[in-house]
N, C-alpha and C positions, 0 to 999 in steps of 0.2 A: 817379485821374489825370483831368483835364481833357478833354472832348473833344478834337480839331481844330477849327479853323476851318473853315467850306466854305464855298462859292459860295452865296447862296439865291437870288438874282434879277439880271441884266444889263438891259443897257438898249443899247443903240448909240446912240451920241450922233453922231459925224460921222466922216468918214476910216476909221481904224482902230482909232477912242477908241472903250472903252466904259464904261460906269458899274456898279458892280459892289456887290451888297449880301451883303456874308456875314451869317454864321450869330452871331455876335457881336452885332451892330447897328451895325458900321463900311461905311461907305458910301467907294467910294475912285474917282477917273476915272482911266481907264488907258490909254496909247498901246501896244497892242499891238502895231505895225510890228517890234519888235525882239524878238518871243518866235516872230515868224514864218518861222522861217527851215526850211527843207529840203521834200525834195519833198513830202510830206504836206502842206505851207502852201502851195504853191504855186498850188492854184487859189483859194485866198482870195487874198492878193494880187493876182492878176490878175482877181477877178471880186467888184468890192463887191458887188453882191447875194448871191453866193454868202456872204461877209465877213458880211454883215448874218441872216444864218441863222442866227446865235450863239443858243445856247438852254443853262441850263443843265439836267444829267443829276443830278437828284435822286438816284441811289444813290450815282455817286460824287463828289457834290458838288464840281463842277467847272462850267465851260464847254466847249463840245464843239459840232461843226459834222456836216452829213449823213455828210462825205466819212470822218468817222473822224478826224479830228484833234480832240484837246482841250488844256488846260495844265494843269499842276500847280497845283489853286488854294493850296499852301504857296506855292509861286514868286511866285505875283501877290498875297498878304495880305503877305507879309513883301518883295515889293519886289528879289527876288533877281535875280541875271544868270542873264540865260537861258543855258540847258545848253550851248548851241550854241558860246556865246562862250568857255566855257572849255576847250572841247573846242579850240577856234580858235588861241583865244589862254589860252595856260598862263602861268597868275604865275609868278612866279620871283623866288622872297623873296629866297634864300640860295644858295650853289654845292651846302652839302652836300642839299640838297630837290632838287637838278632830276634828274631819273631821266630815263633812256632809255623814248623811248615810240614804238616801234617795234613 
């Protein structure tokens, strides 16, 4: 079985972009504004320096910031919608798929 892909090195490029080189040899630039949502993101957003602390955690080959926030580097190599959104916003293919989510 194939390893995973992981994070090997970022970069901050400007705003909330950053340049990200996984474990593959794919190099990708990434607007991270929209994987940053809830209170654990919250002082990134509000404090680019804090934003620019981006370092990646060579065990779990991710990005991850002082405060304890990091992404799922699967979500950012394949390009996925962040967690958030679907928790927000539920697709809704068919009538018989939509379940009570109470």
């Amino acid at each position: 079985m194939p390893r995973p892909v992981r994070i090997r090195a970022v970069k901050h490029v400007h705003a909330f972009i950053v340049q990200l080189d996984f474990t593959d040899g794919t190099k990708k630039e990434i607007d991270l504004l929209p994987y940053l949502h809830g209170p654990i993101f919250e002082p990134l957003r509000n404090d680019p320096r804090m934003f620019q602390t981006v370092k990646v955690d060579g065990r779990m080959g991710t990005i991850v910031w002082a405060n304890g926030a990091d992404i799922d580097p699967d979500v950012l190599y394949k390009g996925l919608t962040p967690a958030w959104m679907d928790e927000e916003i539920p697709v809704k293919t068919q009538p018989s798929e939509i379940r009570d989510q109470r």
